[in-house]
C-alpha positions, -999 to +999 in steps of 0.1 A: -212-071-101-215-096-076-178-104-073-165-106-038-151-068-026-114-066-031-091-054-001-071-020-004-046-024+023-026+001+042+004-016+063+028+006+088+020+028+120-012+043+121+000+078+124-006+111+099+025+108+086+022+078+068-011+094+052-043+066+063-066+098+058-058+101+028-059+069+016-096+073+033-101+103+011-091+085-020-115+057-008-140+080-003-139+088-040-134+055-048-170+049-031-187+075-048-178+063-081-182+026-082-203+022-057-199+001-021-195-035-040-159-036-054-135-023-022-129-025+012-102-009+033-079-026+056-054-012+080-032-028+108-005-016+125+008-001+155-014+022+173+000+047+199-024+060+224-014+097+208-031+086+172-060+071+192-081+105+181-067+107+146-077+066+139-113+082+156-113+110+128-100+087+100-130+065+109-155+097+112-145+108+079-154+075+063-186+068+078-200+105+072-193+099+038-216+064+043-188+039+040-180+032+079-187-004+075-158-007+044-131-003+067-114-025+094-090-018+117-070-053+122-043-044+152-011-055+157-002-085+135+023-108+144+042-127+115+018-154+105-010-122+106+008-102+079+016-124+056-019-134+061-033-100+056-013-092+027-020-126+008-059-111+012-047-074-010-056-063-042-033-035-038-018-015-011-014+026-013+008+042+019+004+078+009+029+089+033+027+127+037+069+130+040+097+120+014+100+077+030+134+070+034+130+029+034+097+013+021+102-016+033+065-021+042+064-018+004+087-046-004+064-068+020+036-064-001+052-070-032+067-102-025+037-114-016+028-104-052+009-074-042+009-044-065+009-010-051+001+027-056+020+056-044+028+090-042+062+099-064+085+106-031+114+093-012+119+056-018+085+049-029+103+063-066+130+041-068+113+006-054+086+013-078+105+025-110+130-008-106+106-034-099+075-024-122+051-035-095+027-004-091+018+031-100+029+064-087+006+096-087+014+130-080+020+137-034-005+146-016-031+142-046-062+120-036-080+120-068-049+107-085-046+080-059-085+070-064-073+073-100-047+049-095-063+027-074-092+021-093-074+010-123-057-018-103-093-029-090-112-029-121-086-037-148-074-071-137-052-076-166-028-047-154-036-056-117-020-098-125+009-075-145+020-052-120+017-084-091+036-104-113+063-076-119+061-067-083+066-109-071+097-111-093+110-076-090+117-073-050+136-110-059+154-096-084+167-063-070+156-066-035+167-097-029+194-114-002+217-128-026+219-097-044+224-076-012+253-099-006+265-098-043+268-058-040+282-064-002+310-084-012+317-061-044+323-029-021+345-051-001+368-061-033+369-025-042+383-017-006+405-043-010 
């Protein structure tokens, strides 16, 4: 197509639990179907000397399947370095293998206007469901997540829709004042 490639990103810990292999395996698939031109994969975070191997085996998986040289390990970001990196996203997917109690890498993303796509669990439900700014797919389902993620990369109609929606969402019920709005309304009611 000629069109520059367009950044899936992954943003907390690098550990299994929050799921990078299988964001790789959805990538794989991703690969296989369109080809090496429209995606690459992009993952900082915190790396503990523990997940050393497993970043090794994430990285083994996607060059045996021939797409090594899509993916980038960024480090630790610092402030400036995340907003940066998240400003660069098409989308960002954290198919975390356990029911996330927060999200709040999620909210990150989306106010930067990022759409994401994620598996239906924990907060991931809710943040998505109230702010219209990605997809869920089934847990622990990579060819619904290659699914998903390909329609936010190819269909860039949907993809300005959901970013938009995701923008203005985490303002509207994610928000500070908001947080202080509800804050103060548990205080009258104690009152």
């Amino acid at each position: 197509s000629g069109a520059s490639p367009k950044t899936i990103g992954y943003f907390p810990r690098i550990s299994p639990a929050k799921g990078l292999h299988a964001l790789a395996e959805a990538f794989i698939r991703l690969y296989r179907r369109l080809g090496p031109e429209p995606a690459r994969l992009g993952a900082p975070g915190c790396l503990s000397a523990s997940d050393s191997p497993y970043l090794d085996r994430v990285r083994g998986q996607l060059a045996e399947a021939g797409c090594g040289d899509r993916f980038t390990y960024r480090g630790e970001l610092d402030r400036d370095g995340k907003i940066a990196f998240l400003r660069g996203l098409a989308v960002l997917s954290v198919p975390a293998t356990y029911d996330e109690p927060k999200g709040m890498f999620l909210l990150e993303a989306m106010a930067t206007g990022v759409p994401v796509v994620q598996p239906r669990r924990g907060a991931f439900t809710e943040i998505v469901e109230l702010t219209g700014g990605g997809l869920l797919v089934d847990p622990d389902d990579p060819g619904q997540l290659a699914d998903g993620l390909e329609r936010v990369l190819t269909d860039m109609a949907f993809a300005e829709t959901l970013g938009r929606q995701a923008f203005d969402g985490v303002r509207a019920h994610y928000g500070i004042a908001r947080s202080a709005r509800r804050l103060l309304g548990v205080y009258e009611d104690v009152v």
